[in-house]
N, C-alpha and C positions, 0 to 999 in steps of 0.2 A: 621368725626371729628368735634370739635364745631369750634366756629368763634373765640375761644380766642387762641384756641390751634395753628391752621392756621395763626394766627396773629401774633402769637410769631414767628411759622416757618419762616414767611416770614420778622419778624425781625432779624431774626437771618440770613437768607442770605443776608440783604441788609446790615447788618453790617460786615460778610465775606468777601462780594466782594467790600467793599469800605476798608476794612483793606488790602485785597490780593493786587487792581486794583487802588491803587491811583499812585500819582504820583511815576513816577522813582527817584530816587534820580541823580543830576548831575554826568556826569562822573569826575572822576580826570583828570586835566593835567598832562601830562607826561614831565617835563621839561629833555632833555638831556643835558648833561654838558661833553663839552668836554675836557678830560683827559689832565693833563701837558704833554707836550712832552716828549719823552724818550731822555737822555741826550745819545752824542757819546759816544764808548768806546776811549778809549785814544789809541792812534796809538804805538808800536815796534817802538822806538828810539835808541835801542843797549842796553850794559846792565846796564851801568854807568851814564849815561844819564837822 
Protein backbone atom coordinates (compact mmCIF):
# COMPACT_ATOMS: atom_id res chain seq x y z
CA UNK A 1 0.00 0.00 0.00
CA UNK A 2 1.36 3.54 -0.53
CA UNK A 3 2.41 6.02 2.49
CA UNK A 4 -0.78 8.13 1.75
CA UNK A 5 -3.14 5.36 2.01
CA UNK A 6 -1.46 3.99 5.35
CA UNK A 7 -1.62 7.49 6.62
CA UNK A 8 -5.19 8.06 6.26
CA UNK A 9 -5.60 4.29 7.78
CA UNK A 10 -3.86 5.33 10.69
CA UNK A 11 -5.86 8.59 10.84
CA UNK A 12 -8.60 7.22 10.78
CA UNK A 13 -7.86 4.83 13.98
CA UNK A 14 -6.36 7.49 16.00
CA UNK A 15 -9.64 9.45 15.37
CA UNK A 16 -11.86 6.20 16.45
CA UNK A 17 -10.25 5.49 19.40
CA UNK A 18 -10.09 9.11 20.77
CA UNK A 19 -14.03 9.34 19.70
CA UNK A 20 -14.62 5.62 21.31
CA UNK A 21 -11.79 6.22 24.48
CA UNK A 22 -12.14 9.75 25.75
CA UNK A 23 -13.38 10.69 28.72
CA UNK A 24 -16.50 8.94 30.71
CA UNK A 25 -19.02 11.20 31.06
CA UNK A 26 -19.75 11.95 35.15
CA UNK A 27 -22.10 9.62 36.78
CA UNK A 28 -25.44 11.13 37.99
CA UNK A 29 -26.30 11.48 41.71
CA UNK A 30 -28.86 9.62 42.80
CA UNK A 31 -30.54 11.96 45.47
CA UNK A 32 -33.22 9.81 47.66
CA UNK A 33 -36.08 11.61 49.05
CA UNK A 34 -37.88 10.27 51.68
CA UNK A 35 -41.64 9.77 51.15
CA UNK A 36 -44.26 11.86 53.59
CA UNK A 37 -45.29 9.59 56.10
CA UNK A 38 -48.44 7.54 55.86
CA UNK A 39 -51.16 9.18 57.83
CA UNK A 40 -53.12 6.70 60.77
CA UNK A 41 -56.37 5.11 59.81
CA UNK A 42 -58.90 6.67 62.19
CA UNK A 43 -59.65 4.26 65.07
CA UNK A 44 -63.91 2.32 65.60
CA UNK A 45 -65.54 5.00 67.93
CA UNK A 46 -69.20 3.27 67.71
CA UNK A 47 -71.34 4.23 65.15
CA UNK A 48 -72.66 7.75 66.05
CA UNK A 49 -69.57 8.86 67.14
Amino acid sequence: MSKTIKALCALGFVVTVSACGGDKAPDDEYIVVDPAPISVEPSYTGKYK
